[in-house]
N, C-alpha and C positions, 0 to 999 in steps of 0.2 A: 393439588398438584405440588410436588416437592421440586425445588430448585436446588440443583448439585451446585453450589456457589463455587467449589472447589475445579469444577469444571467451567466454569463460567472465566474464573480468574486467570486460570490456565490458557482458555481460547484468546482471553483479554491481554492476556501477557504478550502471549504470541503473535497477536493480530497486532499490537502497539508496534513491535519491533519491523516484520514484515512488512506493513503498510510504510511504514518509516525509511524502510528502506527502498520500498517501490514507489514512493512521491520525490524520493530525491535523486531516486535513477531517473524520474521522469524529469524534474528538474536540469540535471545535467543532461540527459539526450537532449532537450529541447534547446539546452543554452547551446550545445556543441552544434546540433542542425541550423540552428542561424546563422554561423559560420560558414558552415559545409555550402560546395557548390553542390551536392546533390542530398538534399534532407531527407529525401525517402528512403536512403538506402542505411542510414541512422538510425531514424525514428520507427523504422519496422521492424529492423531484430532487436532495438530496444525494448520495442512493445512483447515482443515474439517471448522476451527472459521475462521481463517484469511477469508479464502475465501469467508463463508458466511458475515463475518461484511461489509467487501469492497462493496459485489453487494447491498447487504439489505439496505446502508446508499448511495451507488450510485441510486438504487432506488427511494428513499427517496428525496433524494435532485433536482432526475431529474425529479421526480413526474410521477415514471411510463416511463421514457424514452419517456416524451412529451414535456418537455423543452426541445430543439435541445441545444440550447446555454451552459444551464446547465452542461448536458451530455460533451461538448465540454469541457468546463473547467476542469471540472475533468476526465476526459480521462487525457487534458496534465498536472494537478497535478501528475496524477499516473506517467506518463512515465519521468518526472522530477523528482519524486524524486526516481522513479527507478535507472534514470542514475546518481545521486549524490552516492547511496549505491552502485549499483556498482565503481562508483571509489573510495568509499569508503573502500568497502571489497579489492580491489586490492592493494590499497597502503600498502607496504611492512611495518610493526610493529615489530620494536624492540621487541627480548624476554627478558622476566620481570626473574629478577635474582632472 
């Protein structure tokens, strides 16, 4: 089996940037729903964008889910930098006085 690395880096590129931008839109709806007297009405066309940009530009980049290679790369962008935000969100933060 030959691996298109070239397609790989590309999915990987892409998926790093996206995912990055979809964990810290989710960041900020969450931070702004705390706030809000009504959080569902936030956190659901937040989800409603986040979700469409990720598959629309996953899409995009995997041409249709016909680059396999593509697809692959960003797949482990996403779950990368899923697992950096979560250890992220976990690490305990000093409150701000």
């Amino acid at each position: 089996m030959m691996i298109d690395w070239q397609g790989v880096l590309w999915g990987f590129g892409a998926g790093l940037v996206v995912s990055f931008v979809y964990f810290a839109g989710l960041a900020a709806s969450v931070r702004f729903a705390l706030g809000a007297s009504r959080p569902v009405a936030v956190l659901l066309p937040s989800a409603a964008v986040r979700i469409a940009l990720l598959l629309s530009v996953g899409w995009l980049v995997t041409a249709g889910a016909t680059e396999v290679w593509a697809f692959v790369g960003y797949g482990a962008a996403f779950f990368v930098v899923r697992y950096l935000a979560t250890l992220l969100a976990r690490t305990p933060h000093p409150e701000k006085v």
